[in-house]
C-alpha positions in Angstrom: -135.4 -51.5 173.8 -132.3 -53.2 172.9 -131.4 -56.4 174.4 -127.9 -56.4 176.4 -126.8 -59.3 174.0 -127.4 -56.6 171.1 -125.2 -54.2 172.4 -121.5 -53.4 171.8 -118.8 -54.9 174.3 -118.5 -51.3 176.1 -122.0 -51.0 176.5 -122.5 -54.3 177.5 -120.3 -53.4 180.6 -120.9 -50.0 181.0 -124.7 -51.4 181.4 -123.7 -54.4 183.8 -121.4 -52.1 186.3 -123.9 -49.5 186.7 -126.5 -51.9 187.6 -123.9 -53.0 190.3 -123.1 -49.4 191.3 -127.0 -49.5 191.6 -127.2 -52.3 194.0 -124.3 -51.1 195.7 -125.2 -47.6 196.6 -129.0 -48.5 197.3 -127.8 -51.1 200.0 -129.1 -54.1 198.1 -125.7 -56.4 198.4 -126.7 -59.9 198.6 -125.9 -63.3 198.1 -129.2 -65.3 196.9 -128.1 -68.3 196.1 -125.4 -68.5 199.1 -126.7 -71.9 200.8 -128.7 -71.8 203.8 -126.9 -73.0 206.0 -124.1 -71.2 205.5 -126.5 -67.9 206.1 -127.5 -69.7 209.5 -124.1 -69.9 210.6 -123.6 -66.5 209.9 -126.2 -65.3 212.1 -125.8 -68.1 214.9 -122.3 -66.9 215.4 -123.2 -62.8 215.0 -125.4 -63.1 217.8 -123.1 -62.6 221.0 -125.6 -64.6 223.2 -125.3 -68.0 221.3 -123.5 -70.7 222.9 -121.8 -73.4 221.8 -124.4 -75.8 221.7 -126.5 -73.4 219.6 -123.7 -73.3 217.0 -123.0 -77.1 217.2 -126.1 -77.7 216.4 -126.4 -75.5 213.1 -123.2 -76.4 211.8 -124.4 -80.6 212.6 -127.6 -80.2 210.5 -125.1 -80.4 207.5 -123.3 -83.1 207.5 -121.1 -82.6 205.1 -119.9 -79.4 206.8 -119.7 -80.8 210.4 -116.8 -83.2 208.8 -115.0 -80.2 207.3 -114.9 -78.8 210.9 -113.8 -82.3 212.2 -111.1 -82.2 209.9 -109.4 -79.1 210.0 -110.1 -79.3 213.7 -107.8 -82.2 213.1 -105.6 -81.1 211.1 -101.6 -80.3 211.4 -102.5 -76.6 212.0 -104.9 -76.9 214.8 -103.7 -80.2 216.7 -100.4 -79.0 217.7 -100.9 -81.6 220.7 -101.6 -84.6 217.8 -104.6 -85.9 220.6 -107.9 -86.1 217.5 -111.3 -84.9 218.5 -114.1 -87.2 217.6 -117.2 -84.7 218.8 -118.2 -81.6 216.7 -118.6 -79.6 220.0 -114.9 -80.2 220.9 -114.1 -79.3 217.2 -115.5 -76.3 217.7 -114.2 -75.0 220.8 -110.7 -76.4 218.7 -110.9 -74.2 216.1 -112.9 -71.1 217.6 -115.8 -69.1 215.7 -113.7 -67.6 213.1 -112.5 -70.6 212.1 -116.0 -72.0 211.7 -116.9 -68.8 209.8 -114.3 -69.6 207.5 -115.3 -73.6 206.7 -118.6 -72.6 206.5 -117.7 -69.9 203.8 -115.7 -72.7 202.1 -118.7 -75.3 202.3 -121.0 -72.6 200.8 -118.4 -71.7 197.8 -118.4 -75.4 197.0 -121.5 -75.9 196.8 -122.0 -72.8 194.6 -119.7 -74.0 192.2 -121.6 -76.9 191.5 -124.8 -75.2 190.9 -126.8 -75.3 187.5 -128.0 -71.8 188.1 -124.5 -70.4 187.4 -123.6 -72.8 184.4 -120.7 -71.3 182.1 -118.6 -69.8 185.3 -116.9 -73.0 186.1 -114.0 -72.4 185.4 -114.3 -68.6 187.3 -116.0 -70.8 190.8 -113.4 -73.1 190.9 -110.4 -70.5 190.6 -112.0 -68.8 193.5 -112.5 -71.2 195.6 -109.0 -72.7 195.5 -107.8 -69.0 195.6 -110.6 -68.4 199.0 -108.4 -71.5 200.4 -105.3 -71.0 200.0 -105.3 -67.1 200.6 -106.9 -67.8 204.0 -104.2 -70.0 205.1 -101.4 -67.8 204.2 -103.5 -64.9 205.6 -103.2 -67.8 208.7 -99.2 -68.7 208.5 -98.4 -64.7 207.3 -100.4 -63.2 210.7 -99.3 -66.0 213.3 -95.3 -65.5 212.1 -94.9 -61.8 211.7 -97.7 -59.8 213.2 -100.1 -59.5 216.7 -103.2 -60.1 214.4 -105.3 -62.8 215.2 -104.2 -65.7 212.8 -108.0 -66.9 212.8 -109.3 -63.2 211.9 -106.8 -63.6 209.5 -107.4 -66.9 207.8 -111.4 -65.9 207.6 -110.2 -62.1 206.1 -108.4 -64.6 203.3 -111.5 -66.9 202.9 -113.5 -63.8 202.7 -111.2 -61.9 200.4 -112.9 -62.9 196.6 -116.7 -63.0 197.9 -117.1 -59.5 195.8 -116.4 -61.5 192.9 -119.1 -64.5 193.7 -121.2 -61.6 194.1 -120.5 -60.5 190.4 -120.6 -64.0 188.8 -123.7 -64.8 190.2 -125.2 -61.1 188.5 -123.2 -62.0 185.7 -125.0 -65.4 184.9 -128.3 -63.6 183.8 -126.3 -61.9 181.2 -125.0 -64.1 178.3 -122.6 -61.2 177.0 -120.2 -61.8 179.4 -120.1 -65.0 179.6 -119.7 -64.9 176.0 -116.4 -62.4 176.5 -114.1 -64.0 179.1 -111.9 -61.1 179.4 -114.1 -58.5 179.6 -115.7 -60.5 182.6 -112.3 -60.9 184.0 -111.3 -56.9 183.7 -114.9 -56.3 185.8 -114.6 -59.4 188.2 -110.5 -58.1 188.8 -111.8 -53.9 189.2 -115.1 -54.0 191.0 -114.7 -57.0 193.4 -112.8 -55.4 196.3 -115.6 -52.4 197.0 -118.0 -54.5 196.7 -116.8 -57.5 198.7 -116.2 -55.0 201.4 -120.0 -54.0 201.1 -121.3 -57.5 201.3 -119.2 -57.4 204.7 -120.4 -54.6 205.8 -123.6 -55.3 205.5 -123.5 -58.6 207.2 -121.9 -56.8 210.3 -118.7 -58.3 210.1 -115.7 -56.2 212.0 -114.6 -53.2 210.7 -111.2 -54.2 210.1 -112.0 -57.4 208.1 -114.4 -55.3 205.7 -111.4 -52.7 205.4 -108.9 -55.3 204.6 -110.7 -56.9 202.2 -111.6 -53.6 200.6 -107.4 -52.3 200.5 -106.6 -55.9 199.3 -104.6 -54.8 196.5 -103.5 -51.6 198.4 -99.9 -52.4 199.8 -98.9 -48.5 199.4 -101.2 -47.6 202.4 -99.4 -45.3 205.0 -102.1 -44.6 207.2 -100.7 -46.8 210.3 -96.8 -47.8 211.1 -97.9 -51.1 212.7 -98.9 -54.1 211.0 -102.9 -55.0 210.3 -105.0 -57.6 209.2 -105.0 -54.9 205.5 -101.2 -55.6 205.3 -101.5 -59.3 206.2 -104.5 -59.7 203.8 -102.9 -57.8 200.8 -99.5 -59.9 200.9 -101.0 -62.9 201.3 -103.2 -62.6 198.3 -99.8 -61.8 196.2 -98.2 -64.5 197.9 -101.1 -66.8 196.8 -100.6 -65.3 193.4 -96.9 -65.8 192.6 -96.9 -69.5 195.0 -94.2 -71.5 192.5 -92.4 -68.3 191.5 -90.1 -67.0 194.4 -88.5 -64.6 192.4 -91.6 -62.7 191.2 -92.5 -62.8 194.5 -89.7 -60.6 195.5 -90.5 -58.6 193.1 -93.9 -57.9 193.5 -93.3 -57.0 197.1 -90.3 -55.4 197.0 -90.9 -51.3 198.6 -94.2 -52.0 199.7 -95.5 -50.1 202.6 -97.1 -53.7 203.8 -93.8 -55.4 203.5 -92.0 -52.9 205.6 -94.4 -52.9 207.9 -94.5 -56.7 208.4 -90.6 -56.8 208.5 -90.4 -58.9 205.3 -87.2 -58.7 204.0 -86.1 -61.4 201.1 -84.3 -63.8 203.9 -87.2 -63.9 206.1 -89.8 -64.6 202.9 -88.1 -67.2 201.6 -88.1 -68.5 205.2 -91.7 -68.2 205.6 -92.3 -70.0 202.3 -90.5 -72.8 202.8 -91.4 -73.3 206.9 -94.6 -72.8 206.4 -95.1 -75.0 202.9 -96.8 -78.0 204.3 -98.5 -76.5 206.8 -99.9 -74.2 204.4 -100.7 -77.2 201.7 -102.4 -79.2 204.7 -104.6 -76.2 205.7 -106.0 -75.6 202.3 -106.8 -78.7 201.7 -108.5 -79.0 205.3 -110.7 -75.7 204.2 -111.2 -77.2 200.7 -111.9 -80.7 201.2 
């Protein structure tokens, strides 16, 4: 049999994505080397019967994470009164659950990008955890200022928006080919990751609307709905995140979109929105990202 580091560049991909098609429609969508406690949280905070304590004490086996909550718990964003908490519980009920979904997905994506299991996508982790970061608090700023969505279901929709393509870098690791051809990688990672970030969300029972957004992500020609959703919020922030020091392109890229109308975002009110919202923006990332 030939090896895949034999083949041509086509095959090579045509051989990876239908392995993922594989996985994807045979239910098998997971995250193996996601760390543990990261999974833990997951499934603390699914379970409608688990209290505060219960979560506080899952998120304070990792020490490391329990001063990411502190942190953004006080942070510019979430201290509006300026009075710090010192205690993870009052951190918690601070931020809410989502929030903690959200660090903890941060936490898990830093940790990832330092593993030796996935050596040679440096460069790929890093851009996507910065990306996860700063997404999610422009998801945050976007759904707070012009929409009834819940800024927190929208902050973790933006943290959650690129785990389709940690799901592809850590299949693509076994296979040197890609690594070996950057933009080929890149063309699969930019295609593929929407569906199957969606999948991995469904299948962790997160809300239907968060899978969906993350899924339309790219979509801002939707016309299924006249009022604004967590799809539209999620979808502009992500081209927000991707045009942050060019205004101008920014305009552009938006400009007729379906999602702008919908959220009201004419040129005035963007460039208001950018600039408000600037620090508050810079100091949530870096509370998420720290």
């Amino acid at each position: 049999m030939t090896s895949i580091t034999a083949q041509a560049p086509s095959e090579v991909a045509f051989t990876f994505i239908r392995s993922l098609a594989a996985e994807l429609s045979g239910g098998r969508v997971d995250l193996p080397s996601f760390p543990e406690v990261a999974v833990r949280v997951r499934r603390v905070l699914a379970d409608p019967k688990s209290s505060v304590e219960q979560v506080v004490r899952v998120v304070g086996s990792e020490p490391a994470l329990a001063a990411r909550l502190l942190r953004i718990a006080n942070s510019a964003s979430m201290n509006r009164s300026g009075k710090k908490v010192a205690d993870l519980r009052a951190a918690v009920s601070r931020i809410g659950y989502n929030m903690v979904r959200s660090a903890s997905i941060s936490f898990a994506m830093a940790q990832i990008r330092n593993s030796n299991k996935l050596a040679g996508l440096e460069r790929h982790l890093e851009t996507l955890w910065r990306s996860s970061t700063r997404v999610g608090a422009l998801a945050f700023v976007l759904a707070r200022a012009a929409t009834r969505v819940n800024p927190d279901e929208a902050l973790l929709a933006g943290m959650m928006h690129g785990i389709g393509k940690l799901y592809v870098l850590t299949r693509a690791a076994s296979h040197p080919a890609l690594l070996a051809d950057p933009k080929m990688l890149d063309n699969i990672l930019a295609e593929w990751h929407p569906a199957i970030g969606k999948a991995i969300l469904e299948s962790w029972e997160f809300p239907e609307a968060l899978a969906k957004a993350v899924g339309d992500q790219h979509d801002l020609a939707r016309t299924e709905t006249e009022k604004a959703d967590l799809s539209d919020v999620l979808a502009v922030s992500v081209v927000m995140a991707a045009h942050a020091s060019q205004f101008a392109s920014l305009v552009t890229a938006l400009e007729g979109a379906e999602s702008t109308r919908r959220l009201k975002l004419d040129e005035p009110r963007m460039r208001a929105l950018v600039m408000d919202s600037a620090d508050e923006i810079k100091a949530l990332s870096e509370a998420l990202g720290a």
